[in-house]
Every structure is written in C-alpha cells, then in structure tokens.
N, C-alpha and C positions, 0 to 999 in steps of 0.2 A: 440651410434647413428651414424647412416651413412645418408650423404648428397650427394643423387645419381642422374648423368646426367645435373650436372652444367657447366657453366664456371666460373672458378675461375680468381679474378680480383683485384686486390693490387699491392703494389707500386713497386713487381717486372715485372709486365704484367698480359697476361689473359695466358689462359690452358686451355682445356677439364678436368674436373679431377672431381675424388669422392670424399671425404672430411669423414675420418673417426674417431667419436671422441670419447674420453675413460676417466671416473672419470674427465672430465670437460676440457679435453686439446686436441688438435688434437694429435693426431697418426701415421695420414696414409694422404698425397694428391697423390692422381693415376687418374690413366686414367680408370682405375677400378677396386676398391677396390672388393677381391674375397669373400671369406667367413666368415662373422661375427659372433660372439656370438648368442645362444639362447637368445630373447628378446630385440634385439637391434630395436631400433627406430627410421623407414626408412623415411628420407623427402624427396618428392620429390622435385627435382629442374630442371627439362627437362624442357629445354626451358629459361632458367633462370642464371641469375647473382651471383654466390654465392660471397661472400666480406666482408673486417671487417666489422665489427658493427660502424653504424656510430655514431659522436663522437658532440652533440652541448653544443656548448661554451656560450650558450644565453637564460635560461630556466628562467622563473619566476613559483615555483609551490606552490607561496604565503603563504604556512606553515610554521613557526606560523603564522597564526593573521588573515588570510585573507580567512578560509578555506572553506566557502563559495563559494569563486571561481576556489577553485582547493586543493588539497592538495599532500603531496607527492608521496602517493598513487597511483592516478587519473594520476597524470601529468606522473608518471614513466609508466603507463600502455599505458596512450597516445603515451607515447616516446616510447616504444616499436611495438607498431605498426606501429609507422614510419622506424622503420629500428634504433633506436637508442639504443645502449650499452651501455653509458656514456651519460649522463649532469651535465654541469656547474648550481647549480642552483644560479640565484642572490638572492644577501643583502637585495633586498627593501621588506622585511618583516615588521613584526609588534609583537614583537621587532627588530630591523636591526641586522643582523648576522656580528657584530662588536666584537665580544668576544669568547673567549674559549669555554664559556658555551653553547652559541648558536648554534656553528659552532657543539657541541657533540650532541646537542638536533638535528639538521637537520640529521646528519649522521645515529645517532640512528632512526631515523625514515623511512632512506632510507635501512636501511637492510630488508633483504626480499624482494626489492622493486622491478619491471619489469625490470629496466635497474640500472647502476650503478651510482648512487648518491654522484654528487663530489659537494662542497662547493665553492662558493667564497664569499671570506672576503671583508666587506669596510674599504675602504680605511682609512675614519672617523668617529668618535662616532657618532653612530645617523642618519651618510650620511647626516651630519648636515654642511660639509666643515670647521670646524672650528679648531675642535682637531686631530691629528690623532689617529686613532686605536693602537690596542695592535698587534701590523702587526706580531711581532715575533711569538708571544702564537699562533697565530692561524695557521702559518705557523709550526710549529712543531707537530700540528693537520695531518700535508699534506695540508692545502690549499695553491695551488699555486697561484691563479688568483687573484686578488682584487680589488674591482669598487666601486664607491657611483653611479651606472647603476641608472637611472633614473632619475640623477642630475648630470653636471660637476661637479669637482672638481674649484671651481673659481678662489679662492688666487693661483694665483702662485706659489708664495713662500714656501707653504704648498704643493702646487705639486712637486715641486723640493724637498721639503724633501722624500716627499715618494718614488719619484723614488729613490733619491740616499740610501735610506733605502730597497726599493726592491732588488736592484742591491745587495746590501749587502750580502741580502737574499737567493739571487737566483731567486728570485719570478716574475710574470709579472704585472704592473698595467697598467689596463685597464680602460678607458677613455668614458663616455657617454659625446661627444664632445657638449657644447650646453653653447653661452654665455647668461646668466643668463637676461642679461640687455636687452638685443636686442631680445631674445624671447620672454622678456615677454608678459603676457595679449594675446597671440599667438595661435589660433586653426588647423589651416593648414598653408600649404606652402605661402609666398604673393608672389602674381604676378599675372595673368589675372586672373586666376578661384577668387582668393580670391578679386579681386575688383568687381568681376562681383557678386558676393554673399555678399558682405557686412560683409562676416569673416575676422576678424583681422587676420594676414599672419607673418609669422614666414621667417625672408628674409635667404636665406641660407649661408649668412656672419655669422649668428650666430652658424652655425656647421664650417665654416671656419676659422676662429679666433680662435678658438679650438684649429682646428687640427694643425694652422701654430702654435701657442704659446707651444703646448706638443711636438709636433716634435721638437720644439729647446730646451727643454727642455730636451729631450730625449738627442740630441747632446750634451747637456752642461753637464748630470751626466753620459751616457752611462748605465743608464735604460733601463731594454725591456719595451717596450712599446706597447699596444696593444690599438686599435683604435676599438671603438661598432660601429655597425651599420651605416655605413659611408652610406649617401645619396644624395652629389650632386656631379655633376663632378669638380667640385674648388676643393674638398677635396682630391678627388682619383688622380686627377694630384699632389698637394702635396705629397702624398703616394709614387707614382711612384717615384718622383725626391729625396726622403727622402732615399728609397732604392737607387735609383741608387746611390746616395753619399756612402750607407753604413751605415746607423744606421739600429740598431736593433729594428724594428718595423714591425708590423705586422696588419692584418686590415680584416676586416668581413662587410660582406653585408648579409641582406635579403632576402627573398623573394616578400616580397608588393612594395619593390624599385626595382626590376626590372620583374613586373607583374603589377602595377597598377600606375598610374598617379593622380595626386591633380583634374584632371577632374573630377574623381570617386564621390569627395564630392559634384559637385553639386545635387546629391542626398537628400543633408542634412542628410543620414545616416551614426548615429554615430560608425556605425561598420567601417567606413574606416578613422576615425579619430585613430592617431597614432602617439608617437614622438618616433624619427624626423620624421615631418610631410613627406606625399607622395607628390613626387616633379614632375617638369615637364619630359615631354617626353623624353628633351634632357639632362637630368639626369640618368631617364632609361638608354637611349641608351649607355651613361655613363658607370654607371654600367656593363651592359651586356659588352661593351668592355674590362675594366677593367677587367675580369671574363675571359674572353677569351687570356689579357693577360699575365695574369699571376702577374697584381697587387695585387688582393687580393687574400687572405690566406685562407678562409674559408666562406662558405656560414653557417651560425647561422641560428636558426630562430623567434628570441625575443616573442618567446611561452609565448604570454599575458594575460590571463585568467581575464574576469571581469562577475561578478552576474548583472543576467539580471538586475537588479533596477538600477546600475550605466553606463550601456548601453542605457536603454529607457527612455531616456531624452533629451532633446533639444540638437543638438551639441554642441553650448560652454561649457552647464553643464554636460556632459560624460566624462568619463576616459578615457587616450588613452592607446589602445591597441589592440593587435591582436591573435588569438590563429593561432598554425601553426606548431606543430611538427608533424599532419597526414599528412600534406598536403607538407610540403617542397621538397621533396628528389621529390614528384609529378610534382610539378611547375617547380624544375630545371630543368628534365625531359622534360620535354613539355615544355616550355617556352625559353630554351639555347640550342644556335647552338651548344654546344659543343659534342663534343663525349664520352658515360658513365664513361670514365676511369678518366676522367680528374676533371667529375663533381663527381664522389666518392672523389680522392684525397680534391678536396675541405669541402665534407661534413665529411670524414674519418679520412684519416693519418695525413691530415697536421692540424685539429683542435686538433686533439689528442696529437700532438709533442706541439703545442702550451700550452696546459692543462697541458704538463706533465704527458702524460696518456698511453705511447709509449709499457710502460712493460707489458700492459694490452689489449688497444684497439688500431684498427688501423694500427696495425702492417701485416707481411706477413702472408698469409693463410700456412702455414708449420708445419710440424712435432714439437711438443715441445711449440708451443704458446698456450696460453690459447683461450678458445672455445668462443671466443666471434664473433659473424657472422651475417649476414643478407644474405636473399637470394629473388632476386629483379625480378619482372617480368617484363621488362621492356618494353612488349606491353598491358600489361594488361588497361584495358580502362577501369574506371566509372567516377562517380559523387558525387561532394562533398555534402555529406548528416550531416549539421548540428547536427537533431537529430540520428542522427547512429556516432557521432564521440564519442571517451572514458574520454574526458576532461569533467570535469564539466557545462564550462561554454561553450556555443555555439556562440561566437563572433569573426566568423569568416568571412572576406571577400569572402568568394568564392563558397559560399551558390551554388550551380545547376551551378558549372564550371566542363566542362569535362575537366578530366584530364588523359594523359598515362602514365602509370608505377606503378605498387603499389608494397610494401612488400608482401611478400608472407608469407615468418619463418623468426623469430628471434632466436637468439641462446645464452643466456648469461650463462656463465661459464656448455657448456654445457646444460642445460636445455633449453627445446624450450618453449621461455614463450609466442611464438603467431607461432600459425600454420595456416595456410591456410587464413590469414588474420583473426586468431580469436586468441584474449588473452586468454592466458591458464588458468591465475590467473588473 
C-alpha cells in the first residue's frame, strides 16, 4: 500500500512525503515514492495530514456486562474512524477487569478488532476501594495503566500502597479524582446554573482534594502518576506546580470541558450530564490554556456509551456519560487555537509514551516502524450525525454541531480498516 500526496506530521516535524508500506511496516517516506508492486493499494492523501495513529487513553467499550451499549467490536470500529490505532479500555465493566482472567477475556475479544485493544487493570477488587487487585498478574498480561475510572480510589492509605506497588512495577496508576463525600447525591457542577435549576451541584473542591492528596502522594512514594479527566482550573494549577517541582505526573483533558459549559444543562437534557460534571466558562478557558501550555499530556476522550433506556429519563435518574471517539480529534480541531502539530502530539505520541505503547503507536512516520497511521483532512467540514455514527449507543452531545476536520484512512498494522471515512470491517 502506498500513501500518496500527504504531509507527513510526528514528533520529528512535517514533510511532503509518500508513505510506502510492506507486510504491515513502512518501507519507503519520500517525496515520491516511484514504482510499486502489481496490486498495491493507492490512498489518497492530497491535501491532507498523514500521522501516527492516534492513541486514547480513556475508552469505556463496556464489554463484558454492558453490551448493550457498546461492545468491543463497535467501540474499536468507532475508534477507528476517529483516527484511533490504540485504546485504553477501562475496568468499569461488569465483571470489573480486576484479574488475569478478565484482562485475557478483553484482549481475546479485541483481536481482529478496528484499532488495537489495550487493557487497564483496577487498581481494586471490584473498583470496590477496599482490597487491592492482583496488580502484578495483570501487569505481566502487558497491562500498564490501572484505575477504579469511574470512582476515586478514597483510603489514602490503600492509594499510597498501590502507587508505591506500581512504582515497583513499572506501571502508571491513574486517578478518577473525585471525593466521595463532597460529590455526593451531585448531578452537575454547583454554582449558578445549578441554583438556578434546583440540581444538586458537585462543588469542584471535590475534584480538588483529589488531585492535591494523589499529588502528595505521588511525592511521598515517587509513583507515576496519571491524573483522568481533569476539569476545573484549581486542578490544572496544581498540575502545573506538581511539574514544575518534578514529580512524575501526568494529566488528560477532554473534549465536553473544553467545548461545552454546566449552562448546556439548563436544557435538562440528560445527554450533557457527565462526571466530572461540565464546569463553568472560566474552567473551559482553563483548560484550553492549560492545552496551549503545555500542562496537560494528552487530550482522551472518556468514550461513554449508554442504551437509550438509561439516557431517557429524568436528569437526576440518567447515567453520566458521553460518546466521543468520532468526534474528538474534530472538536480539537475546530474548537483549539492551537496549531495541528501540537494537537496530534497531544492526541498521538505523548498518550502513547504515557500507555507504554511507543514500540507500536505514535512513534515517527519512518522506515522500519510499524504501519500504524491516520490520514486527516483537516478542512474537511460536516455534521455530527447521531444516527450515521458506529457506536452503538448515540448519546452524544453534539447532535447537528458543524465541525472541521475529519479522518479520512486509517491504517492499522498495515490494513486500511477505514477508507474514505468508511469502515472497511
């Protein structure tokens, strides 16, 4: 297969260049690759971004238990038309991928699948906070990442063991920052919208307390430490200052935190209810600066998948969540001053180094790497069409939002499993 009339874009710079690839590995980057094999298979990319495959650290594709709303199937084909070669998928299944067994059942299920299906382990039995997990068994699996994602870890106590148990390891544990106590009974953010609506309000001390308690926490065992979905700006100044000291910490943002505001819920639609809840403006703004300076690590996209029944229901009684691996790489796109190179590194190489995923995804578009790629049109202009998306479940905020940029081809070990914005499989 040859990839002709791109620019190619990774962590050494951009280039003009053809991209020529063989039994699933590149070959050839030129400025024009001359003459190919009988039967090779020509993508166009005139006009367009050729780049790794991008890389999210934040998938829920609810397989086992949940399938209904997604399964691994669905959500890898979704990811694949986003531009994605790699996902993190999280623990909060049903049963939680706490064990050896579970972590084979995910994986066996992700072979064959559109993009590359990586694991993360919890942190505890259950994602219950109480025991820890068999953190070794499943790290010797290959799982690097490991979260109770959808719950803090509370006990401190038990968080300090598991970092100083990661550290051991090699491993990162990652953090759904959220205190227990102070969210509770909580459907959005509190503060004006939420008195103005009469929704109980989730004050953003409870993602704060969080992040100040694992950050020291981080200092005291010298754990990597990886921070989810960080949403208000108290947090990301922490972040900043945790770096600038030097601890090994790292941190992910969103898409709906810096695209959409806790205004959004005066709607009362449960499609834009989400934890951590959507925060104010000067949170956004937050974010996007944070993003621009190079605080956070990676843009995720906490791809939530829920069946219409736990959607169409009052907002306090809905499930929060959001679907977003078609749409992310779009909204960064369109949404962030930044310029393409900087917002690939965020969705690319640097979540990839983060995963441990470097020998595979994310890495330079060069001779001898594996063929994993995405090729971005980055004026391409439509509309997010609900029913036209590949996830199961359509609970997405951004129903009839114009957006620039889309996938064009994806390219994983070599096979192009979406051409022209169409899943091949």
């Amino acid at each position: 297969m040859v990839i002709r009339g791109g620019t190619v874009v990774d962590a050494t710079g951009s280039r003009p260049a053809d991209v020529l690839i063989q039994d699933g590995v590149i070959s050839t980057v030129g400025s024009k690759v001359g003459s190919v094999p009988a039967g090779t298979v020509v993508l166009d990319a005139g006009g367009c971004i050729v780049a790794p495959g991008l890389v999210d650290l934040h998938t829920h594709l609810r397989e086992p238990g949940r399938e209904e709303a997604e399964t691994v199937e669905s959500g890898a084909r979704a990811a694949a038309l986003g531009g994605y070669t790699a996902v993190v998928a999280m623990p909060n299944t049903e049963p939680a991928i706490d064990s050896a067994a579970v972590v084979r059942q995910v994986l066996e299920l992700g072979r064959g699948a559109c993009c590359d299906v990586r694991v993360a382990g919890a942190i505890t039995l259950g994602r219950e906070g109480r025991l820890l997990a068999p953190i070794a068994e499943m790290a010797a699996l290959g799982v690097r990442i490991f979260t109770d994602d959808g719950a803090g870890v509370q006990d401190a106590r038990l968080m300090r063991r598991a970092l100083e148990y990661g550290s051991a390891l090699g491993v990162v544990l990652a953090q759904h920052c959220e205190d227990a106590s102070l969210a509770a009974g909580s459907h959005m953010h509190e503060g004006e919208w939420s008195s103005r609506l009469g929704i109980p309000g989730q004050p953003a001390e409870a993602e704060e307390l969080m992040v100040s308690r694992d950050l020291a926490l981080a200092r005291l065992t010298g754990g990597r430490l990886h921070l989810l979905h960080l949403s208000t700006a108290g947090s990301l100044a922490m972040v900043k200052g945790a770096k600038a000291s030097g601890l090994p910490v790292t941190a992910e943002v969103v898409p709906h935190h810096f695209t959409l505001t806790d205004a959004a819920v005066a709607s009362f639609d449960p499609v834009f209810k989400v934890n951590p809840p959507l925060r104010t403006a000067d949170d956004v703004a937050a974010v996007k600066a944070a993003l621009a300076e190079g605080v956070i690590d990676a843009i995720a996209t906490d791809h939530a998948p829920h069946a219409q029944e736990d959607k169409e229901v009052p907002f306090y009684q809905a499930a929060p969540g959001m679907i977003g691996l078609e749409t992310a790489l779009a909204l960064a796109l369109t949404e962030l001053e930044l310029p393409i190179e900087r917002i690939l590194a965020l969705a690319s190489w640097q979540p990839a180094a983060i995963a441990g995923l470097t020998a595979e995804h994310g890495g330079p578009v060069a001779a001898g790497r594996p063929a994993n790629l995405c090729v971005i049109d980055p004026t391409a202009k439509w509309v997010v069409d609900p029913a036209a998306l590949a996830s199961r479940s359509r609970n997405t905020p951004y129903a009839g939002r114009a957006l620039v940029g889309r996938v064009r081809h994806t390219v994983l070990r070599g096979e192009p499993v979406v051409i022209d914005c169409e899943a091949q499989r």
